[in-house]
N, C-alpha and C positions, 0 to 999 in steps of 0.2 A: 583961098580954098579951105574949108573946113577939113578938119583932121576926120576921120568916122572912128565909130565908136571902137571897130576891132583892132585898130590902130594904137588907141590909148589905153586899151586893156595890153596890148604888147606892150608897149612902152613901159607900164606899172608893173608888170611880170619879166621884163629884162633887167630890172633894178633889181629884184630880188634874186633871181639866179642868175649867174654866169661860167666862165669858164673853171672859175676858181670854186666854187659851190655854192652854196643858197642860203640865204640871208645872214653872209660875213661867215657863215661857218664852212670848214673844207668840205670835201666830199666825205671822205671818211666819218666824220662826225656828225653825219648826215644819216650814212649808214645807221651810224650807231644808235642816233635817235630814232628812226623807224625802228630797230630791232625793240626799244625800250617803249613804244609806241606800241606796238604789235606786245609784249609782256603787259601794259599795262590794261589792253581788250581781255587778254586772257582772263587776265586776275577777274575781270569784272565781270564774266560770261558767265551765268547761273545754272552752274555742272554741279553734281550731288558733292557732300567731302562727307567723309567717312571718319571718326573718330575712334581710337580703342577707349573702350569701358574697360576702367581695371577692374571694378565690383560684378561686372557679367560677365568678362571676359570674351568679349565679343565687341568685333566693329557696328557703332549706332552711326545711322546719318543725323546730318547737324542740317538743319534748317538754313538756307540761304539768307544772309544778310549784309545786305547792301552797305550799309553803316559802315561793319567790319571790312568788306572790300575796298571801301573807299578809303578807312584807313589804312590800310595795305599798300594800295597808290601811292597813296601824301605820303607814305614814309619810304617807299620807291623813289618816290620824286628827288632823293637830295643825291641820294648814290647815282642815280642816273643823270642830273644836270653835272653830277662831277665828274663820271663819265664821258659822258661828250665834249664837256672840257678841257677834261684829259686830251682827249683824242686832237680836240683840235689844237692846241695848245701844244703837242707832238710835232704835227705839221707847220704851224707855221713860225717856232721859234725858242728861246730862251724860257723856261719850266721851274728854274730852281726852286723862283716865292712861289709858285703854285702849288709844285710837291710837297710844300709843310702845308702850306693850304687845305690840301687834300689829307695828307698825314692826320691832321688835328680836328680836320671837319669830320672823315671816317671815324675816328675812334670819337668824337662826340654822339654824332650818328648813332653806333653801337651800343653806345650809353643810353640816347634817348629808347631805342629797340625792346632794351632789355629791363627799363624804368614804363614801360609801356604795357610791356608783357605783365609785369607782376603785378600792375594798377589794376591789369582787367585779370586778373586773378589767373590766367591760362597756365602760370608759372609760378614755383613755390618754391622757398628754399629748402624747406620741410620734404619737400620731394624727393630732392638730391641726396640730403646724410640718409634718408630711410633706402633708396637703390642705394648707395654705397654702403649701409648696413647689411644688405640683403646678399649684393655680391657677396660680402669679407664671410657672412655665412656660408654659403653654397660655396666657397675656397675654402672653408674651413673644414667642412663635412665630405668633401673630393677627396682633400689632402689626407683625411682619416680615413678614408676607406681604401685609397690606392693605397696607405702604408700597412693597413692590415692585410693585405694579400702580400 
């Protein structure tokens, strides 16, 4: 007797999920990638974003682009496969290699983030000494005025 088709579609879909959770990963980590699933729709949903103009002093809207969201993803993408790693790798066992794993993959990560940021110009160092110029000002000109009263 021939197998029917809904039969072999069960079959190909009992391999992937069972009691333990869905394709080799625990439940938990299942979770975890729908929630990173569900972050990665956000990111990509074309909602206005709002910048501050330091030169007008006022919030501009920035034009939707795709491009830039999709970098956003791809560099979501490592935190969050480590993520779910993590998680399952929790559950079913022994972590110690993974922990440096993670340890050294994060802070490269960060690295790439931040060598990213100042490629596409969004980030300057030049930014930071001028706000921590600007602060040790406005401390400077408080400190004077509170000790002249």
């Amino acid at each position: 007797m021939a197998k029917k088709t809904g039969d072999n579609a069960y079959a190909s879909l009992s391999g992937l999920v069972d009691a333990n959770g869905f394709m080799g990963l625990t439940w938990p980590a299942v979770v975890a990638l729908v929630g990173y699933i569900i972050l990665c729709i956000v990111v990509l949903v074309p909602f206005d974003m709002y910048v501050y103009d330091q030169q007008n002093n006022k919030y501009v809207k920035t034009p939707y682009s795709f491009g830039n969201r999709i970098l956003i993803v791809v560099l979501l993408f490592f935190p969050f496969f480590l993520g779910v790693y993590s998680v399952n790798c929790m559950m079913v066992g022994d972590c110690r290699i993974w922990s440096w794993i993670v340890a050294i993959a994060t802070l490269l990560w960060a690295c790439i983030v931040i060598i990213t940021a100042i490629n596409l110009r969004s980030f300057r160092l030049e930014d930071v000494s001028h706000y921590k110029d600007r602060k040790l000002g406005q401390t400077e000109s408080s400190t004077s005025a509170s000790s002249a009263l």
